[in-house]
N, C-alpha and C positions, 0 to 999 in steps of 0.2 A: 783753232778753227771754230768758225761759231757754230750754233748749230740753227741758228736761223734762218730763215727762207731769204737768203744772198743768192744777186745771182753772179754767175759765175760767168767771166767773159771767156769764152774756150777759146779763140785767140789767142790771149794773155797764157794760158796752160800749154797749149799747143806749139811752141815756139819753133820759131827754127832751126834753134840747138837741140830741142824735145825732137821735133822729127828728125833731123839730120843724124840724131845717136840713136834712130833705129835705122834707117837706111843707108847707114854710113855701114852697118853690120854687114848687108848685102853684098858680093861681089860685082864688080864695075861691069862687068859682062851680061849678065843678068837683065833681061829686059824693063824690069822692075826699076831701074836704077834712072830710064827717063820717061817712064809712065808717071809713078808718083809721086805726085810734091805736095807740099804743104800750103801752097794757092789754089788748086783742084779741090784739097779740101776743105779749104778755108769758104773758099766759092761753094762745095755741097752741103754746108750748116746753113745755107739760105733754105734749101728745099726739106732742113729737118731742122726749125726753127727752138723745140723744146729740147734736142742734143745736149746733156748737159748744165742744162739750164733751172729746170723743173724740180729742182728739189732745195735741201741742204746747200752749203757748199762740199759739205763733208759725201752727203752723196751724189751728186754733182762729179767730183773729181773721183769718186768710184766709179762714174759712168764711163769716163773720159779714160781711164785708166784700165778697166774692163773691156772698150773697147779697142784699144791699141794693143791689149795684150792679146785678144783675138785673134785682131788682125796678123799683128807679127808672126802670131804661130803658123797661122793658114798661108800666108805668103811668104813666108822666110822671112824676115824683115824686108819687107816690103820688095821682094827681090822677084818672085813667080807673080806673073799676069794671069795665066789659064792652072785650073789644077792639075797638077802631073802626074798624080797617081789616083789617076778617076778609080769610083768605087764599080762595082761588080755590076752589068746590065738585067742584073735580074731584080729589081726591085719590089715585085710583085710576087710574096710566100703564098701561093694556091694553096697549101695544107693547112695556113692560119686560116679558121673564120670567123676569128674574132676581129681581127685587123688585117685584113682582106688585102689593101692598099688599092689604088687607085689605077684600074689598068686602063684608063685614057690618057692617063700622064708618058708625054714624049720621056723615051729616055736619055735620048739628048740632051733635050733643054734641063734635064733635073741635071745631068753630067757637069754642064758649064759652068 
Protein backbone atom coordinates (compact mmCIF):
# COMPACT_ATOMS: atom_id res chain seq x y z
CA UNK A 1 0.00 0.00 0.00
CA UNK A 2 1.42 3.30 -0.87
CA UNK A 3 1.53 5.83 1.31
CA UNK A 4 0.70 8.56 -0.98
CA UNK A 5 -2.21 10.75 -1.28
CA UNK A 6 -4.35 7.84 -3.48
CA UNK A 7 -7.60 8.14 -3.47
CA UNK A 8 -9.52 5.56 -2.37
CA UNK A 9 -12.90 4.61 -4.20
CA UNK A 10 -15.04 3.31 -1.02
CA UNK A 11 -17.28 1.41 -3.50
CA UNK A 12 -14.49 -0.62 -4.70
CA UNK A 13 -13.75 -1.48 -0.53
CA UNK A 14 -17.15 -1.55 0.49
CA UNK A 15 -18.36 -4.49 -1.55
CA UNK A 16 -21.15 -6.44 -1.45
CA UNK A 17 -19.37 -9.59 -0.20
CA UNK A 18 -17.70 -6.61 2.52
CA UNK A 19 -21.29 -5.76 3.59
CA UNK A 20 -23.06 -8.99 3.20
CA UNK A 21 -20.31 -10.79 5.71
CA UNK A 22 -21.41 -8.30 8.32
CA UNK A 23 -25.06 -8.45 7.84
CA UNK A 24 -25.24 -11.82 6.96
CA UNK A 25 -23.89 -12.22 10.99
CA UNK A 26 -27.42 -10.72 11.79
CA UNK A 27 -30.40 -12.77 12.47
CA UNK A 28 -33.01 -12.88 9.49
CA UNK A 29 -35.55 -11.60 12.03
CA UNK A 30 -33.97 -8.71 13.06
CA UNK A 31 -35.32 -5.55 11.48
CA UNK A 32 -31.82 -4.50 10.53
CA UNK A 33 -31.70 -7.30 8.08
CA UNK A 34 -34.21 -5.00 5.51
CA UNK A 35 -33.14 -1.60 6.60
CA UNK A 36 -29.64 -1.74 5.67
CA UNK A 37 -27.97 -2.28 2.56
CA UNK A 38 -25.12 -1.45 0.86
CA UNK A 39 -27.09 1.11 -1.88
CA UNK A 40 -28.47 3.36 1.12
CA UNK A 41 -24.99 3.67 1.66
CA UNK A 42 -23.38 3.82 -1.18
CA UNK A 43 -26.15 6.72 -1.98
CA UNK A 44 -25.06 8.39 1.79
CA UNK A 45 -21.09 8.90 0.52
CA UNK A 46 -22.69 11.53 -1.75
CA UNK A 47 -23.69 13.69 1.34
CA UNK A 48 -20.02 12.89 3.02
CA UNK A 49 -18.05 13.39 -0.02
CA UNK A 50 -14.32 13.36 2.03
CA UNK A 51 -15.53 9.57 3.73
CA UNK A 52 -12.48 7.95 3.12
CA UNK A 53 -11.21 9.71 0.62
CA UNK A 54 -9.02 12.45 2.26
CA UNK A 55 -6.01 10.84 3.17
CA UNK A 56 -3.49 7.99 2.49
CA UNK A 57 -4.87 4.92 1.10
CA UNK A 58 -3.45 3.40 4.14
CA UNK A 59 -5.48 5.84 6.22
CA UNK A 60 -8.29 6.02 4.12
CA UNK A 61 -9.03 2.23 4.66
CA UNK A 62 -8.59 2.81 8.49
CA UNK A 63 -11.39 5.11 8.14
CA UNK A 64 -13.46 2.68 6.23
CA UNK A 65 -12.56 -0.04 8.60
CA UNK A 66 -13.05 2.17 11.73
CA UNK A 67 -16.09 2.83 10.77
CA UNK A 68 -17.76 -0.46 10.00
CA UNK A 69 -16.22 -1.67 13.03
CA UNK A 70 -18.37 0.84 14.97
CA UNK A 71 -21.08 0.52 13.34
CA UNK A 72 -21.31 -3.30 13.76
CA UNK A 73 -20.81 -3.13 17.33
CA UNK A 74 -23.60 -0.55 18.03
CA UNK A 75 -25.93 -2.33 15.76
CA UNK A 76 -25.21 -5.98 16.04
CA UNK A 77 -24.05 -6.41 12.59
CA UNK A 78 -26.21 -4.26 11.30
CA UNK A 79 -29.11 -6.24 12.84
CA UNK A 80 -30.84 -3.19 15.77
CA UNK A 81 -32.51 -0.05 14.10
CA UNK A 82 -33.39 1.88 17.40
CA UNK A 83 -30.86 1.40 20.50
CA UNK A 84 -32.09 -1.27 23.02
CA UNK A 85 -30.52 -0.59 25.87
CA UNK A 86 -31.00 3.24 26.03
CA UNK A 87 -28.57 4.67 28.62
CA UNK A 88 -29.98 6.24 32.04
CA UNK A 89 -32.47 9.70 31.69
CA UNK A 90 -30.33 11.32 33.98
CA UNK A 91 -27.83 12.95 32.01
CA UNK A 92 -27.40 15.89 33.70
CA UNK A 93 -24.70 15.45 37.17
CA UNK A 94 -26.07 18.67 39.33
CA UNK A 95 -22.99 17.77 41.84
CA UNK A 96 -20.39 18.28 38.81
CA UNK A 97 -19.66 22.01 38.27
CA UNK A 98 -17.16 21.45 36.41
CA UNK A 99 -19.03 19.85 33.51
CA UNK A 100 -22.43 20.83 34.44
CA UNK A 101 -24.00 19.37 31.02
CA UNK A 102 -26.48 20.80 29.36
CA UNK A 103 -29.96 20.78 30.97
CA UNK A 104 -31.94 22.11 27.63
CA UNK A 105 -30.91 19.12 25.86
CA UNK A 106 -34.34 16.68 25.30
CA UNK A 107 -33.58 13.44 26.81
CA UNK A 108 -35.30 11.89 24.20
CA UNK A 109 -33.76 13.03 21.35
CA UNK A 110 -30.09 12.45 22.94
CA UNK A 111 -31.80 8.55 23.77
CA UNK A 112 -32.46 7.92 19.77
Amino acid sequence: MSEANEVVNVPDVVTEAFFDGIIDQADSSTPGKSFYTRSAFITALDSFPGFGTKSSEKDSLWEIAAFFAHVTHETGHLAYIEQWDRPSKHYVDKSNTQYPGCRARSTTAAAR
